[in-house]
C-alpha positions as CSV (number, residue, x, y, z in Angstrom):
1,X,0.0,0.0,0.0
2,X,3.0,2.6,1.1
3,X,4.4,1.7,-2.4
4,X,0.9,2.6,-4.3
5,X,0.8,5.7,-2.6
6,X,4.1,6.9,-3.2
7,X,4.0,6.0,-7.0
8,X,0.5,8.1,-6.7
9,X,2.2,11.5,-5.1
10,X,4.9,11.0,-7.5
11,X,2.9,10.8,-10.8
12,X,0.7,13.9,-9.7
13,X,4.3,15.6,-9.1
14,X,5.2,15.1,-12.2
15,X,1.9,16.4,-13.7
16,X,1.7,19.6,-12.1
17,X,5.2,20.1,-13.0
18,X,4.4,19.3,-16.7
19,X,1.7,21.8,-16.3
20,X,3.7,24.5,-14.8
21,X,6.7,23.8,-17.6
22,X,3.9,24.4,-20.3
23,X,2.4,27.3,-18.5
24,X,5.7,29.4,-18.5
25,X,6.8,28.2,-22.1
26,X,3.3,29.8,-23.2
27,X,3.6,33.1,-21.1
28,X,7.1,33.1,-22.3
29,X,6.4,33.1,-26.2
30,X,4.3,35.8,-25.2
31,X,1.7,33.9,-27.4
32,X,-0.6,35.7,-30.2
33,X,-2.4,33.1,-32.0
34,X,-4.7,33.8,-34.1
35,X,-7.6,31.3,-35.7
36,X,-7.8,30.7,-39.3
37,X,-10.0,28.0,-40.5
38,X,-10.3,25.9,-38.3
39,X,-6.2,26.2,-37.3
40,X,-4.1,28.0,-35.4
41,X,-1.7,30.0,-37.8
42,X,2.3,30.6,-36.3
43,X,2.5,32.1,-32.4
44,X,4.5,35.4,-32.5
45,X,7.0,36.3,-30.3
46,X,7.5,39.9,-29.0
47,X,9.8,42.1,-31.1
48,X,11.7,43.9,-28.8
49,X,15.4,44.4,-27.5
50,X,16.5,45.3,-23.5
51,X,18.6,48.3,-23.1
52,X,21.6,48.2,-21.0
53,X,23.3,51.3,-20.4
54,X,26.9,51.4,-21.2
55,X,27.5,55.4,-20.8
56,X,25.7,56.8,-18.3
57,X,24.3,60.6,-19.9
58,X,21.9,63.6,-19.7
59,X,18.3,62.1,-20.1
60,X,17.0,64.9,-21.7
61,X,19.7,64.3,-24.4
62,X,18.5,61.3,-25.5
63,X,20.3,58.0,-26.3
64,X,22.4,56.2,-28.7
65,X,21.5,52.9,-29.5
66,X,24.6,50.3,-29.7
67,X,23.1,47.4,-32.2
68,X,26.0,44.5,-32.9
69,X,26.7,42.9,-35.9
70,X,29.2,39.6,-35.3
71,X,29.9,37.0,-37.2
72,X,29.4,35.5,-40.6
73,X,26.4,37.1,-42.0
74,X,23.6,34.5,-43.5
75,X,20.1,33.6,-43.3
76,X,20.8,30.6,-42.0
77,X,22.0,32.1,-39.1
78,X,19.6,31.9,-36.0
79,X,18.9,35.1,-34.4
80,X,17.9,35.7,-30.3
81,X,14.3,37.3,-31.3
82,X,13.7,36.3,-34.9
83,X,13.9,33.7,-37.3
84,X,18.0,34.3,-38.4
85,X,20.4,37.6,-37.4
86,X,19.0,39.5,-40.3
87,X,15.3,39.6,-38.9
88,X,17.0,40.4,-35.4
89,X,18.9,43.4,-37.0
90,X,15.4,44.3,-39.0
91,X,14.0,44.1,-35.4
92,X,16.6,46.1,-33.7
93,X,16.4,49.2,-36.7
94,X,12.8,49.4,-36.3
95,X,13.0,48.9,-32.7
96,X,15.2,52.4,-32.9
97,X,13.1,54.8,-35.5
98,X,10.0,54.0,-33.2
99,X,12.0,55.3,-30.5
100,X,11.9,59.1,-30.4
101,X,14.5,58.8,-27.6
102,X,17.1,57.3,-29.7
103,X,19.1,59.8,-31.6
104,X,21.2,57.9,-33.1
105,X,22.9,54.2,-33.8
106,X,26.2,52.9,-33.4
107,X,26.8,49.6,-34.7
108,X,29.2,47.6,-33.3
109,X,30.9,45.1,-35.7
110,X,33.1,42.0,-35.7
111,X,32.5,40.1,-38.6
112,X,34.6,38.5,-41.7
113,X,31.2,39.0,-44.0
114,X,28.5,36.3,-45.7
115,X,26.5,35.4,-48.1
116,X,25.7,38.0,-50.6
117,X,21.8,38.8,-50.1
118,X,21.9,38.6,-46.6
119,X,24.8,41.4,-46.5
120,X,22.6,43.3,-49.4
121,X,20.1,43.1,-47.1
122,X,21.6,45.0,-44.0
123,X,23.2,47.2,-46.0
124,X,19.5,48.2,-47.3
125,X,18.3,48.3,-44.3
126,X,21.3,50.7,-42.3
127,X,20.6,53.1,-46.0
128,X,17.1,53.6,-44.6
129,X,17.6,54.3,-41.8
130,X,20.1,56.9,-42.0
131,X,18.0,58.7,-44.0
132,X,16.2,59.2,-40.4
133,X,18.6,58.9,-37.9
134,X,22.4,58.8,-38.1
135,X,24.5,55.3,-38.4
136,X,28.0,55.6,-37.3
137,X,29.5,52.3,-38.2
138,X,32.1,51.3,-36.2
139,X,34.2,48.0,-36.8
140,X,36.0,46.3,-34.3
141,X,38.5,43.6,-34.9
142,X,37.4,42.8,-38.7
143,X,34.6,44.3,-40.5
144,X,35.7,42.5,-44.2
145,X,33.9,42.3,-47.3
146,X,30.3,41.6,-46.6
147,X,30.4,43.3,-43.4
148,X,32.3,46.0,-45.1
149,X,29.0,45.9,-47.7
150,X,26.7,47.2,-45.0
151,X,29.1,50.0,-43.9
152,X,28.7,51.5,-47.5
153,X,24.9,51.9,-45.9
154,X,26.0,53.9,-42.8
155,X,26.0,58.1,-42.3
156,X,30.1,57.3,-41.3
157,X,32.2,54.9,-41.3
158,X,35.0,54.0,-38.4
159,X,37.3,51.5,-37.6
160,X,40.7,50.8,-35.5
161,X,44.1,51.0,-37.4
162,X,44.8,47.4,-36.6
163,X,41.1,46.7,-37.7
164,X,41.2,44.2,-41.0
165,X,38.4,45.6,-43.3
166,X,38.3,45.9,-47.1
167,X,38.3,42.9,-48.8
168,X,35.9,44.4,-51.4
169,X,35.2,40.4,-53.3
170,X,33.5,37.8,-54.0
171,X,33.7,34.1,-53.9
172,X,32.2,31.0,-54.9
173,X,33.6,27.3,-54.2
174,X,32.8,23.6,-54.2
175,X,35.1,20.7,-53.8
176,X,36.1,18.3,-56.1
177,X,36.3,14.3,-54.8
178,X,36.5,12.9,-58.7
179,X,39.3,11.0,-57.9
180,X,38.6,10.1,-53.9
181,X,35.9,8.2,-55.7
182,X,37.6,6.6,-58.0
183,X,40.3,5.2,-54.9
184,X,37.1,3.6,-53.0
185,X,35.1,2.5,-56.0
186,X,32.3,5.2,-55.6
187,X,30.9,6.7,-58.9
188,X,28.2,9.8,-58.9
189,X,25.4,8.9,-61.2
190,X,23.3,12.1,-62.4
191,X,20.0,12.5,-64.7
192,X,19.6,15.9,-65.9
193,X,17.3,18.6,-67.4
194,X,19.4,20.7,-68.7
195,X,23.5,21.2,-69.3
196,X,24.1,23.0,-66.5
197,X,22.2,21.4,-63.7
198,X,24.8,19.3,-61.8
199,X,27.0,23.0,-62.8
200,X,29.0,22.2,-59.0
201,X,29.3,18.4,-59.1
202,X,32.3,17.5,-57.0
203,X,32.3,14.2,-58.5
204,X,33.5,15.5,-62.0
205,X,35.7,17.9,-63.9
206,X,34.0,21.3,-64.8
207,X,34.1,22.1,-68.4
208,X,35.1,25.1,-69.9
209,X,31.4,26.6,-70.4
210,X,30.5,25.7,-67.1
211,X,33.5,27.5,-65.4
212,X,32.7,30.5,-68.0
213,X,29.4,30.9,-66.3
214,X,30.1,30.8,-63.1
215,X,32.8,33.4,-63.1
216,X,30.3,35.6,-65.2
217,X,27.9,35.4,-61.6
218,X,30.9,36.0,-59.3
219,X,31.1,39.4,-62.0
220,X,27.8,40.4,-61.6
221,X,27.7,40.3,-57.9
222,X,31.4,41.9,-57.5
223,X,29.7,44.8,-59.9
224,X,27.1,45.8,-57.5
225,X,29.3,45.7,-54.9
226,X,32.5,47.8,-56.3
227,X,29.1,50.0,-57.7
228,X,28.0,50.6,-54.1
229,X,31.8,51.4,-52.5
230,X,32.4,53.7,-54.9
231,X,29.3,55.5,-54.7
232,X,29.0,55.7,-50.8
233,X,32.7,56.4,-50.6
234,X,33.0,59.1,-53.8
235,X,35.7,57.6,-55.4
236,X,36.1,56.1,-59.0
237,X,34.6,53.0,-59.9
238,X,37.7,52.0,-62.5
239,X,40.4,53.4,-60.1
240,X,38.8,51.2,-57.4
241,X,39.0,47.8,-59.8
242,X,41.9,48.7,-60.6
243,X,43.7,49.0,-56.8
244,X,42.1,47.9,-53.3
245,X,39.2,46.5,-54.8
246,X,40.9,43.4,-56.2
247,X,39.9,41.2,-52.8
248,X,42.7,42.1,-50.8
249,X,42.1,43.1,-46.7
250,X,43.2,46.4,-45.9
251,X,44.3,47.3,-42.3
252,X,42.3,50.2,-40.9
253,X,45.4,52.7,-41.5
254,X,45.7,51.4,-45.1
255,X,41.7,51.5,-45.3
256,X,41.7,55.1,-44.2
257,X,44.6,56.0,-46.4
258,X,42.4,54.2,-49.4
259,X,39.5,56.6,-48.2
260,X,37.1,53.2,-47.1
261,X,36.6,54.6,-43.6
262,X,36.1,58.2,-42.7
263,X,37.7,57.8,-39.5
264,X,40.5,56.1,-37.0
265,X,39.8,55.8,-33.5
266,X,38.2,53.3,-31.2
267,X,34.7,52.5,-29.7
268,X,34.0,55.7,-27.5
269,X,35.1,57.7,-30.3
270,X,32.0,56.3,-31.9
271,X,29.7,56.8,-29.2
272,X,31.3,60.6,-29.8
273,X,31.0,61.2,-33.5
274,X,26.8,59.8,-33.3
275,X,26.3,62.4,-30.2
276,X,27.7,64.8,-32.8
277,X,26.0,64.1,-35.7
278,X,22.5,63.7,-33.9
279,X,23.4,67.0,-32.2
280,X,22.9,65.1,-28.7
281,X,25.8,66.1,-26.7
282,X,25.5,65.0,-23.3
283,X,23.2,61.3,-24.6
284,X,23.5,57.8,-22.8
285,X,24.7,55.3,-24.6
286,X,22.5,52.0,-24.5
287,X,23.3,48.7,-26.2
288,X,20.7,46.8,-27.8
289,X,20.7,43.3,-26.1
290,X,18.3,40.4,-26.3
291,X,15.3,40.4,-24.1
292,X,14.8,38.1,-21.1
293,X,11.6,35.7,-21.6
294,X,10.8,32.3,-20.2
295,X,11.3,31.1,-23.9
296,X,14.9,32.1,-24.2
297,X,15.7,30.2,-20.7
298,X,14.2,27.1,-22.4
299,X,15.9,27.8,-25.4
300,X,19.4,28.2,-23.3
301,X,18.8,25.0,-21.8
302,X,17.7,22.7,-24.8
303,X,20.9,24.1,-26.2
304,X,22.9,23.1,-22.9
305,X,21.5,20.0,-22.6
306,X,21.8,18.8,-26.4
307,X,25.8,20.2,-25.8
308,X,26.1,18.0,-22.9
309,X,25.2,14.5,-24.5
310,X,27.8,15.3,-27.5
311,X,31.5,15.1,-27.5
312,X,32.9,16.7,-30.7
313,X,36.5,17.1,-31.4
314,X,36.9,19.8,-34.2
315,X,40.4,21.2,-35.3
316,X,38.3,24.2,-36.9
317,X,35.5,24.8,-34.3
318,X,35.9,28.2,-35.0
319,X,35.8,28.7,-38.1
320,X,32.7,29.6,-40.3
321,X,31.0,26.8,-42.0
322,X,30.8,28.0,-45.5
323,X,28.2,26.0,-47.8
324,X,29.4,24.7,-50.9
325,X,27.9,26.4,-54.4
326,X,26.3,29.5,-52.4
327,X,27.8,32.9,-53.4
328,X,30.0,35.1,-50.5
329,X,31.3,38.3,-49.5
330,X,34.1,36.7,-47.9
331,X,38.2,37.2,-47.5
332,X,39.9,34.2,-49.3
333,X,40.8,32.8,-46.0
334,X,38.0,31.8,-44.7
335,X,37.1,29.7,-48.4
336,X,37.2,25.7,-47.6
């Protein structure tokens, strides 16, 4: 009987803990749901960033807004409020014109660049904005090729002189493993609508035409992008092709010298220049980080959990993991 009783107080433990979980999960999305036919369409999860204040200022000044940008730039990577780091930076520029207490935005930036539309992307979205507000762009340790993209979007441009920026390029790659499958008797079998289908097939030689077209996309995207440095930066498009804009990463001193950046210094002379552009002398500075929510603690612990029952060893845990046959902004270094 003691037995029957315990098992009894320990599966309506379990229970209300199970409801509880799923009560806090739901407050935690901060669920909208709406009803469409008969189903429930996606829940939405609130928008928004918390502010933590990193200079302390006059309030009737204002505020600058610190937004980062780190790492390499792609939709596929996830983001703390949205679906992928794009959304989240969407988020955080909205988040800041709404806000007639923001002045202006500093964004904060460590990054080595991405994929091509995702860097288009910011960069479209930092151009609207300034048009608005002021963005001083300021880049940390690296801020190369597709992160240097988005700076052409900015109201000024800053980095360190030790900063690596530049890199004004583009790059696509896939590998070739025609004759690893010839050494362990593997051989790629491949029906096809048209020529140029398998184009990236590892498992054979590229022809000619195919390596024609390829480079002619790699063209067109480097196009737009010497295009849009030499029109945010006022300098000629041909004199550009023809020196830095051949791929190579510039230190900030070089970058400066080569008129990329408007400006040496480091982060507080950021926070500076955007009190002075905004005319806000005197404003708190305030960095954009992600919101607490019951959600994000789940999320924090599915993630610890899933990293506790897997041991990895990875020589290159650090570097990015680039996805054959997609188009980059990206410094040759970081190609597989």
């Amino acid at each position: 009987m003691k037995k029957a009783g315990c098992a009894i107080v320990v599966l309506c433990l379990a229970l209300c803990a199970s409801i509880f979980v799923n009560g806090l999960l739901l407050l935690g999305l901060g669920a909208k749901s709406t009803v469409h036919g008969g189903g429930f369409t996606k829940i939405e999860r609130p928008k928004t960033f918390d502010e933590q204040v990193v200079v302390s200022g006059d309030s009737s000044a204002g505020k600058i807004a610190v937004i980062p940008l780190e790492g390499i730039i792609a939709y596929g990577a996830s983001g703390a409020l949205g679906d992928s780091m794009v959304e989240d930076l969407k988020a955080a520029f909205r988040q800041a014109a709404e806000d007639p207490s923001i002045k202006a935005v500093v964004m904060s930036v460590d990054s080595p660049g991405g994929e091509v539309t995702a860097s288009d992307a910011i960069y479209h979205e930092i151009k609207q904005f300034s048009h608005r507000k002021p963005v001083v762009y300021y880049i940390n340790s690296i801020g190369a090729s597709g992160a240097y993209y988005a700076a052409c979007g900015a109201s000024w441009v800053m980095c360190n002189e030790t900063t690596f920026t530049g890199s004004i390029g583009v790059i696509i790659s896939t590998l070739n493993y025609r004759e690893l499958f010839g050494k362990i008797g593997l051989q790629s079998v491949v029906f096809k609508s048209g020529k140029f289908k398998d184009l990236l097939n590892g498992a054979r030689e590229m022809t000619p035409e195919e390596q024609e077209y390829v480079q002619s996309l790699v063209m067109q995207s480097y196009g737009k992008f010497v295009g849009i440095v030499a029109k945010a930066r006022k300098l000629d498009e041909q004199a550009l092709r023809d020196g830095v804009a051949d791929g190579r990463v510039l230190s900030g001193a070089d970058a400066f010298q080569a008129k990329l950046v408007d400006q040496l210094g480091y982060i507080e002379d950021a926070y500076a220049k955007a009190r002075e552009l905004a005319d806000a002398e005197g404003a708190s500075v305030v960095l954009y980080k992600r919101s607490f929510s019951f959600s994000n603690l789940f999320q924090i612990f599915g993630e610890s959990s899933r990293a506790s029952t897997k041991v990895q060893l990875d020589l290159l845990a650090d570097a990015p993991q680039l996805k054959p046959g997609r188009v980059y902004l990206l410094p040759s270094f970081f190609a597989p």
